[in-house]
C-alpha positions as a Markdown table, in Angstrom:
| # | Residue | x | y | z |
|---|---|---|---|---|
| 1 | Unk | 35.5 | -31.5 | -17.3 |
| 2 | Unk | 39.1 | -32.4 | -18.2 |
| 3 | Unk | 40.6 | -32.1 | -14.8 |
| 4 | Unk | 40.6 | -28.4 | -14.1 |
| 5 | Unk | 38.7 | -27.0 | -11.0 |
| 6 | Unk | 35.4 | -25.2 | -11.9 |
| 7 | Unk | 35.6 | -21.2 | -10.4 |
| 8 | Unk | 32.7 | -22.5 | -8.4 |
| 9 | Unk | 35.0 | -25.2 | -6.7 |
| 10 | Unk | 37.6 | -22.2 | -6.0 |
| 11 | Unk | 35.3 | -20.5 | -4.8 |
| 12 | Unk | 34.1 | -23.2 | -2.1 |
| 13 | Unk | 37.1 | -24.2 | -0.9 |
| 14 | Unk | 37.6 | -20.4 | -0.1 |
| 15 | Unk | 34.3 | -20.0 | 1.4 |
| 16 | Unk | 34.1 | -20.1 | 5.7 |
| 17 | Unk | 31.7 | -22.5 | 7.3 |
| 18 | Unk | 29.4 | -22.0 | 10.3 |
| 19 | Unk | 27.6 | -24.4 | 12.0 |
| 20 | Unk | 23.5 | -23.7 | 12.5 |
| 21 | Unk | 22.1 | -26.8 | 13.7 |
| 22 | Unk | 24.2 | -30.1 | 15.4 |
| 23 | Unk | 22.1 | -32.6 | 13.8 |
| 24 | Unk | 23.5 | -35.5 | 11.4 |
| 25 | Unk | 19.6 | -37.4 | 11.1 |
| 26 | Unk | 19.6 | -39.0 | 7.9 |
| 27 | Unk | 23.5 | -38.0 | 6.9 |
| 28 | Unk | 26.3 | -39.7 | 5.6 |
| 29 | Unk | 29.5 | -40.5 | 7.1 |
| 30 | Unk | 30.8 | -37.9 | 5.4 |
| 31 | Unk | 28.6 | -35.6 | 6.8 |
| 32 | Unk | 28.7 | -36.8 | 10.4 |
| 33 | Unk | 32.4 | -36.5 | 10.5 |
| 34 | Unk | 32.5 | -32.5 | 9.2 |
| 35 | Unk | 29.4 | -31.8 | 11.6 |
| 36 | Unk | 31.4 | -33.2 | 14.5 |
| 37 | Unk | 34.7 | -31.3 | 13.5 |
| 38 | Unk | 32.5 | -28.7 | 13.6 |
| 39 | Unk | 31.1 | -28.8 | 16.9 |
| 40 | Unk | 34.3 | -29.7 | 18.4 |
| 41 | Unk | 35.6 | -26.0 | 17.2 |
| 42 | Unk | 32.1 | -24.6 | 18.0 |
| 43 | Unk | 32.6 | -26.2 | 21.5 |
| 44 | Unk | 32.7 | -23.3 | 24.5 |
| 45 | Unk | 32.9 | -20.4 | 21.8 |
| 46 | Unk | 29.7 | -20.0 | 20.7 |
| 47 | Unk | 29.4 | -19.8 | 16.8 |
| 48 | Unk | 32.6 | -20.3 | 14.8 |
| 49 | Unk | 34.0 | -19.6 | 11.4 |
| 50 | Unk | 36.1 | -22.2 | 9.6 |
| 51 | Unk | 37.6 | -22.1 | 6.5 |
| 52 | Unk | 37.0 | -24.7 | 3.6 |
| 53 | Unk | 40.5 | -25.3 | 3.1 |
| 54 | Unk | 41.2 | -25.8 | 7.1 |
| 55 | Unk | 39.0 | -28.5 | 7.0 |
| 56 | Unk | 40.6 | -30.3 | 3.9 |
| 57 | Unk | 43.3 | -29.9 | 5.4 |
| 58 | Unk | 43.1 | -31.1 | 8.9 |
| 59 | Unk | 41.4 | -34.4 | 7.2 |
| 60 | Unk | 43.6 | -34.3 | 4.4 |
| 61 | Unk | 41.5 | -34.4 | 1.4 |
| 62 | Unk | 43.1 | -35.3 | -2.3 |
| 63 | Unk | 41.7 | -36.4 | -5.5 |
| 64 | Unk | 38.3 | -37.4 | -5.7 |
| 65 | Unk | 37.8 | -37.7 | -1.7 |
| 66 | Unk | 38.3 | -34.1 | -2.0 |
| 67 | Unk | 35.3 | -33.7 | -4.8 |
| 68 | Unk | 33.4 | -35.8 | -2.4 |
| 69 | Unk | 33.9 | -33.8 | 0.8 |
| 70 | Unk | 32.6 | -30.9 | -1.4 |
| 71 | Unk | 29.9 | -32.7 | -2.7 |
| 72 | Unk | 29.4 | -33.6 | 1.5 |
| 73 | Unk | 29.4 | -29.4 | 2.3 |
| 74 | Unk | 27.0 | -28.9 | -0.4 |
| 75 | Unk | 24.3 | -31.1 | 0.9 |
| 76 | Unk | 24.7 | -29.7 | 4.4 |
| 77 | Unk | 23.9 | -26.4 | 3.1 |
| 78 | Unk | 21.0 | -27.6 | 1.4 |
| 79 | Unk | 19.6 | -29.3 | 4.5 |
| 80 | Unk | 20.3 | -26.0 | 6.4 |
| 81 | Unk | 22.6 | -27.8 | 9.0 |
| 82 | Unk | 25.9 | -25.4 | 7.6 |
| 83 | Unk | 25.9 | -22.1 | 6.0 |
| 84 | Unk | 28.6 | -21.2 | 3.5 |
| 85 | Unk | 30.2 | -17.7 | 3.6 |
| 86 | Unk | 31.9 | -16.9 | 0.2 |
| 87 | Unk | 34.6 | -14.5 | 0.2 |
């Protein structure tokens, strides 16, 4: 890749996130941390929608942390704890 974001990157950091399940067994730190931003804003309101880039920027992602937080919200999906929205 010679630096340029892939249209399937765009496209995730434009997707929404909702939180299915509050579990973090067997996760990362990584993973943890977004699960518990999560359930902080899921907190009292029932099941909410956060954008991609919300998140990024509330922990203030650059550079490869930020290819690493993606990598982080693609395994949650695969472990069905998140589920992506595309827009």
């Amino acid at each position: 890749m010679t630096g340029r974001e892939t249209s399937e990157t765009r496209r995730l950091v434009r997707a929404i996130v909702v939180l299915i399940r509050n579990t973090t067994w067997k996760c990362g730190r990584l993973e943890r941390l977004i699960v518990s931003y999560l359930n902080k804003k899921a907190r009292g309101f029932g099941k909410t929608q956060i954008g991609v880039s919300d998140i990024i920027q509330n922990f203030e992602l650059t550079g490869k942390r930020k290819n690493e937080f993606l990598d982080a919200i693609r395994r949650l999906e695969r472990r069905n704890i998140i589920r992506i929205l595309s827009l």
